[in-house]
C-alpha positions as a printed NumPy array, in Angstrom:
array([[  40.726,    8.995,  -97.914],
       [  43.686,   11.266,  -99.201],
       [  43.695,   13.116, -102.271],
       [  47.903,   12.032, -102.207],
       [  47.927,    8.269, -103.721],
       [  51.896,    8.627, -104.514],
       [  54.176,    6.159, -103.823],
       [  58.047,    6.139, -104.16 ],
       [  60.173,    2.834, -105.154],
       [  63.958,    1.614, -105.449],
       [  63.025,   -0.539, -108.299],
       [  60.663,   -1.252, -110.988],
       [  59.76 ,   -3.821, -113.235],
       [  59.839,   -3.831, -117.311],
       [  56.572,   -3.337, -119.497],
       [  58.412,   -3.896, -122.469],
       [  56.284,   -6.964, -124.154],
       [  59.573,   -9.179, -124.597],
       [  61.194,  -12.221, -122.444],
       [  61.99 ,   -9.458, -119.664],
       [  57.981,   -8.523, -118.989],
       [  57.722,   -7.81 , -115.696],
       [  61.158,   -8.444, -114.585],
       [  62.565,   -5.855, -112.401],
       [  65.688,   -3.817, -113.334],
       [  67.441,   -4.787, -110.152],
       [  67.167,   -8.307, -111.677],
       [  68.003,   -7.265, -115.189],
       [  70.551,   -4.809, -114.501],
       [  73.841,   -6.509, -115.478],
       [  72.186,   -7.086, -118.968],
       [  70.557,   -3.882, -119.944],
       [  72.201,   -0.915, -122.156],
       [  69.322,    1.35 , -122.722],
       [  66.884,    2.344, -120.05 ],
       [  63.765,    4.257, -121.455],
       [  62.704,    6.398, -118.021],
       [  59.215,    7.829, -119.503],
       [  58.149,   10.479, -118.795],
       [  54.352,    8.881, -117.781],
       [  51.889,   10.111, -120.93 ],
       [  54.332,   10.348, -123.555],
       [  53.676,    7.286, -125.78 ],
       [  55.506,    4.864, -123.426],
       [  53.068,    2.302, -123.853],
       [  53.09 ,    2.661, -127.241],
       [  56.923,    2.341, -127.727],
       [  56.509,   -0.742, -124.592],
       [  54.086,   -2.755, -126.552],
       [  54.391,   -1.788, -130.663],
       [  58.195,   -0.719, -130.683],
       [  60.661,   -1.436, -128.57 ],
       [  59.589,   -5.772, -129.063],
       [  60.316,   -5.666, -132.497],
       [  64.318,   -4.429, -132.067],
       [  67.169,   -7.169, -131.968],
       [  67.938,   -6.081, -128.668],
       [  64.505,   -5.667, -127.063],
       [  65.967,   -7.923, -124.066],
       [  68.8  ,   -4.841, -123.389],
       [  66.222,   -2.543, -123.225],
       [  64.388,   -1.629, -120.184],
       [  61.435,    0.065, -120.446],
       [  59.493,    1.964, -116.831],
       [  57.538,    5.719, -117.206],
       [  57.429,    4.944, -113.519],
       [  61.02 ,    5.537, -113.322],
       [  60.42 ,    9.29 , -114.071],
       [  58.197,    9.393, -110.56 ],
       [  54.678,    8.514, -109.672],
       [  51.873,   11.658, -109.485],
       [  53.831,   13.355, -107.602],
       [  57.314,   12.51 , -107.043],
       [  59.42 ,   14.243, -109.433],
       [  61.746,   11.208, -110.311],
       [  64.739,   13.38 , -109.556],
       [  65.905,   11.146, -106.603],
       [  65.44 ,    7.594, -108.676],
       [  68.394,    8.86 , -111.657],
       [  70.698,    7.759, -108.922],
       [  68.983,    4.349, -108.151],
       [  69.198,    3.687, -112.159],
       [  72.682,    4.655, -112.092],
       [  73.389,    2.712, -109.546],
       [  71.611,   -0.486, -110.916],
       [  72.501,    0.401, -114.708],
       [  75.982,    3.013, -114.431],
       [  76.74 ,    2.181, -117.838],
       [  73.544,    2.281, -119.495],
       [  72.109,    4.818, -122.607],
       [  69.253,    7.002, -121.333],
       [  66.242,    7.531, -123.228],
       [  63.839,   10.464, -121.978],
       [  60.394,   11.58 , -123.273],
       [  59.504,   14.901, -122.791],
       [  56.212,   16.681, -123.267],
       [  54.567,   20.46 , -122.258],
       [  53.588,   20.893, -118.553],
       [  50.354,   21.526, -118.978],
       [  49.318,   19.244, -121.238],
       [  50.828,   16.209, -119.487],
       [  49.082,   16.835, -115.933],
       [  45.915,   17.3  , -117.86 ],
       [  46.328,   13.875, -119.206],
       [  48.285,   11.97 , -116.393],
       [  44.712,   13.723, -113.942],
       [  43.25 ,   10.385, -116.161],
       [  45.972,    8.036, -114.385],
       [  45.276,    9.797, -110.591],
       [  41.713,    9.509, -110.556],
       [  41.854,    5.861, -112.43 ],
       [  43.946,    4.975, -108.988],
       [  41.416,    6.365, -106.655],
       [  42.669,   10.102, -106.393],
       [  39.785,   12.299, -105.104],
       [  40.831,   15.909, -105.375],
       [  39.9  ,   18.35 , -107.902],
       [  41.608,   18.756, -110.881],
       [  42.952,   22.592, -108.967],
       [  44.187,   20.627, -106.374],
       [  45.418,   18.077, -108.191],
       [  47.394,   20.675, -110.502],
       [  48.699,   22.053, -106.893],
       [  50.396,   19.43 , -105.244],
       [  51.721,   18.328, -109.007],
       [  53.386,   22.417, -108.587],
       [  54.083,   22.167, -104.98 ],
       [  56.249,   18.893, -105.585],
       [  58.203,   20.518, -108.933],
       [  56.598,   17.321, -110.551],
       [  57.789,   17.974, -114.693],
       [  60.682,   20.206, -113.78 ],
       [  62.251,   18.894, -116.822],
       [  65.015,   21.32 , -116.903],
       [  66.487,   19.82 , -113.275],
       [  65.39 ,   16.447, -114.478],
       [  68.133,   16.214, -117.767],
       [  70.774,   17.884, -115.457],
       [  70.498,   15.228, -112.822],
       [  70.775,   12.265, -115.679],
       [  73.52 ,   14.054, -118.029],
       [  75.468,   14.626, -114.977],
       [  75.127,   11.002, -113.546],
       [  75.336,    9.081, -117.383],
       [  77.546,   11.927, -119.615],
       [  75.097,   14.085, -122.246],
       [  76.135,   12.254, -124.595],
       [  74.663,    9.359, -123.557],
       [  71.294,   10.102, -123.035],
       [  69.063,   11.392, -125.364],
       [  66.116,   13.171, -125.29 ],
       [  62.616,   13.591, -127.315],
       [  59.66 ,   15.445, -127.533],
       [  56.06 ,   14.307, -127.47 ],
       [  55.253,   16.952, -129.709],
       [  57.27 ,   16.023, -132.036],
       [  56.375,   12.133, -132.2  ],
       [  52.302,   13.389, -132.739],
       [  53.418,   15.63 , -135.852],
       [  56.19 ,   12.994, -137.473],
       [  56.062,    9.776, -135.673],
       [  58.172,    8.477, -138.845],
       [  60.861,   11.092, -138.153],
       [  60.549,   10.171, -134.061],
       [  61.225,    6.241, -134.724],
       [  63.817,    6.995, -136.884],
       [  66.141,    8.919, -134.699],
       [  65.018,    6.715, -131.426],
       [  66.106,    3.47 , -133.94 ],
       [  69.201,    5.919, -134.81 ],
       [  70.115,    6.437, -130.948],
       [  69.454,    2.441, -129.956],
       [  71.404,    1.997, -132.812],
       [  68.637,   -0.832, -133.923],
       [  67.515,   -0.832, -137.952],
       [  64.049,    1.406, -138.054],
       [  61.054,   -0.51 , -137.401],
       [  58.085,    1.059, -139.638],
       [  55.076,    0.801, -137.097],
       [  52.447,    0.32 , -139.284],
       [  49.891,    1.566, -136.503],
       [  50.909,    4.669, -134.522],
       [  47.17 ,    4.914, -132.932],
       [  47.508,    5.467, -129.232],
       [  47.809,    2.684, -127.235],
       [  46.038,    4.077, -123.772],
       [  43.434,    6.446, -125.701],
       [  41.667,    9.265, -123.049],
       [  38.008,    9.273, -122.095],
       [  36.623,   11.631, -121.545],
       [  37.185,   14.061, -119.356],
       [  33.034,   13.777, -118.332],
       [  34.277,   10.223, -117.425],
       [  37.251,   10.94 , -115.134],
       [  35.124,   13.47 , -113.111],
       [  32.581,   10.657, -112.267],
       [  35.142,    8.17 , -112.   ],
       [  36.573,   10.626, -108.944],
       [  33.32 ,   11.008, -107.374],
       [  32.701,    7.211, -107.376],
       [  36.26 ,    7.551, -105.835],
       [  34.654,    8.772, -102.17 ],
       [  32.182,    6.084, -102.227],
       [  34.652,    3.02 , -103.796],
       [  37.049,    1.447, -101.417],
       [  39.91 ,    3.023, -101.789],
       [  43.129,    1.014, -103.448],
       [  46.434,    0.886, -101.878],
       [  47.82 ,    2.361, -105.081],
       [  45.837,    0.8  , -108.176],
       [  43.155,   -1.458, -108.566],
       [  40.463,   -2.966, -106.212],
       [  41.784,   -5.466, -103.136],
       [  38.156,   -7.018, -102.539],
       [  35.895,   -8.979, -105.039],
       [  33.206,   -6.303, -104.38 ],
       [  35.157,   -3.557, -104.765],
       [  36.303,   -4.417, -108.299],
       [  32.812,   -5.398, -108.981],
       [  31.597,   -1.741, -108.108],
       [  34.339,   -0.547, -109.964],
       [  33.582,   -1.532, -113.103],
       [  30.241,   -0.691, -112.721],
       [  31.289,    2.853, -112.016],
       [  33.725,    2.594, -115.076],
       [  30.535,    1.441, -117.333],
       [  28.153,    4.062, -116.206],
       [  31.127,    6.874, -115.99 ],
       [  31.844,    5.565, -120.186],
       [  28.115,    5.583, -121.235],
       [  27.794,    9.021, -119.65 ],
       [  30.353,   10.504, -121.205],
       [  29.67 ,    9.173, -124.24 ],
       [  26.218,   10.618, -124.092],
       [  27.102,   13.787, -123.172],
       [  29.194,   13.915, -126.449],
       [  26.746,   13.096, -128.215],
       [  24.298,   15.891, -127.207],
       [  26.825,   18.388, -126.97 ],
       [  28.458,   17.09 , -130.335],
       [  31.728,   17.356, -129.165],
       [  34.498,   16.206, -127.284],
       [  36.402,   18.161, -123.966],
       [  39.701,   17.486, -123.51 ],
       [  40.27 ,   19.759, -120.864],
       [  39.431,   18.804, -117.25 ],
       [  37.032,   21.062, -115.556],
       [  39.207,   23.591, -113.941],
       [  42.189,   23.955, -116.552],
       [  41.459,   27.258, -117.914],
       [  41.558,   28.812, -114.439],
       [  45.034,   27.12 , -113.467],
       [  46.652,   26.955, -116.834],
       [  48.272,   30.873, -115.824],
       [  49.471,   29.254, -112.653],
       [  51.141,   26.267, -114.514],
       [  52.493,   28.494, -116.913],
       [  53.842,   30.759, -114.66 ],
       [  55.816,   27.895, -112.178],
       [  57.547,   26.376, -115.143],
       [  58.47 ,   29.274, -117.11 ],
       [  61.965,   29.674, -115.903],
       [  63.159,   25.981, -116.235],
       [  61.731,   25.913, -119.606],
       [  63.319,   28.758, -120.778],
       [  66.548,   26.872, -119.231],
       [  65.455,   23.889, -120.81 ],
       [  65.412,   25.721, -124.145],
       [  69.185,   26.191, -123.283],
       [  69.883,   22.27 , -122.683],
       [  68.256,   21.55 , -126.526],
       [  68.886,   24.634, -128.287],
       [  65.802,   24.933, -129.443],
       [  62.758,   27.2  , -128.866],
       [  59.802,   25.434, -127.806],
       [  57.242,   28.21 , -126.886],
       [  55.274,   26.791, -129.828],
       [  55.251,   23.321, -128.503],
       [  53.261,   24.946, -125.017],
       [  56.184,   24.905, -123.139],
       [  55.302,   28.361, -121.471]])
């Protein structure tokens, strides 16, 4: 089995909870005027399912984290495939620190049958540029104008999700819908969990990108996930408290720091703003 589950596509289907669930933008295309790429761990789900359904024009909206690439694939090469499908459209991108979104999209690679390390893991994310988001905004502004795409910061929908929906309402130029629950959507486990979720992952047939192809594999699946939750859960119990960290992250955080610290400094320059206290290294 490889450690490399990525796959690439040339289209991608809504997850916006709406009349267009599931629809594909290829289908959709001639009707949508805002296309919300991700990124993948930035509250998408949230904004897919508690959001976005609640504006008039939740049926011009198109809503895909996958868009911004899966794993590994940087998303660079798919701005031009939305442009393409949608050359008119308003761009909405979600942005959040390097090192905290591989730690939490490791969750989403071993949930699809990724084996490697969390190190390793962290090394082919660096290898492939994934969350260059510096080259990322320069591709889109350059293929849809600056001015019409728009872009936000994780950080700052966790410290004033109020302030967040406003602007996003501001920028889809929908009245403000006042979520009255902003609790996550796709919570973590663990990260106790996710390491023996990925070493069920050797023993589990492995998916061709998510979930289980035989009855017996998604039997032993969620028997793994079961005994990987009740673990976990004891082990925060007697330790009375809860990692967030996957084992390895203190000994590559340097490295990840290191790779992106000249786009973010560059990315600083895109949105005039310093965000060395956000984490962005």
């Amino acid at each position: 089995m490889k450690g490399n589950i990525d796959s690439k596509s040339d289209d991608w289907y809504n997850k916006i909870v709406c009349d267009n669930l599931r629809k594909h933008l290829s289908e959709l295309a001639g009707g949508i005027r805002y296309v919300h790429i991700g990124l993948v761990r930035t509250g998408s789900t949230f904004l897919q399912k508690k959001v976005f359904p609640h504006y008039k024009a939740q049926n011009h909206i198109f809503s895909s984290e996958a868009i911004s690439g899966r794993f590994f694939d940087n998303g660079i090469a798919n701005a031009k495939k939305v442009h393409d499908y949608c050359p008119d459209a308003k761009v909405v991108i979600v942005l959040r620190n390097q090192a905290d979104i591989i730690n939490s999209n490791y969750k989403n690679y071993v949930k699809g049958g990724g084996i490697w390390p969390f190190p390793r893991y962290v090394k082919e994310c660096l290898d492939n540029d994934k969350y260059n988001h510096a080259e990322l905004l320069k591709v889109y502004f350059k293929l849809f104008g600056e001015e019409n795409c728009r872009v936000f910061l994780f950080e700052d929908f966790r410290k004033d999700t109020e302030k967040f929906l406003k602007d996003l309402a501001k920028f889809l130029e929908e009245d403000y819908f006042e979520c009255a629950d902003s609790s996550p959507v796709n919570a973590s486990p663990g990260v106790l969990h996710d390491e023996i979720l990925r070493i069920g992952n050797y023993v589990l047939p492995p998916p061709p990108l998510t979930g289980r192809t035989t009855r017996t594999g998604k039997i032993l699946e969620g028997l793994l996930e079961r005994s990987a939750g009740a673990i976990d859960q004891a082990g925060r119990l007697l330790s009375g408290r809860r990692r967030t960290k996957h084992y390895g992250f203190e000994k590559v955080e340097p490295t990840i720091a290191n790779h992106y610290n000249s786009s973010n400094r560059e990315l600083e320059q895109i949105l005039e703003r310093d965000l060395k206290p956000l984490g962005y290294a």
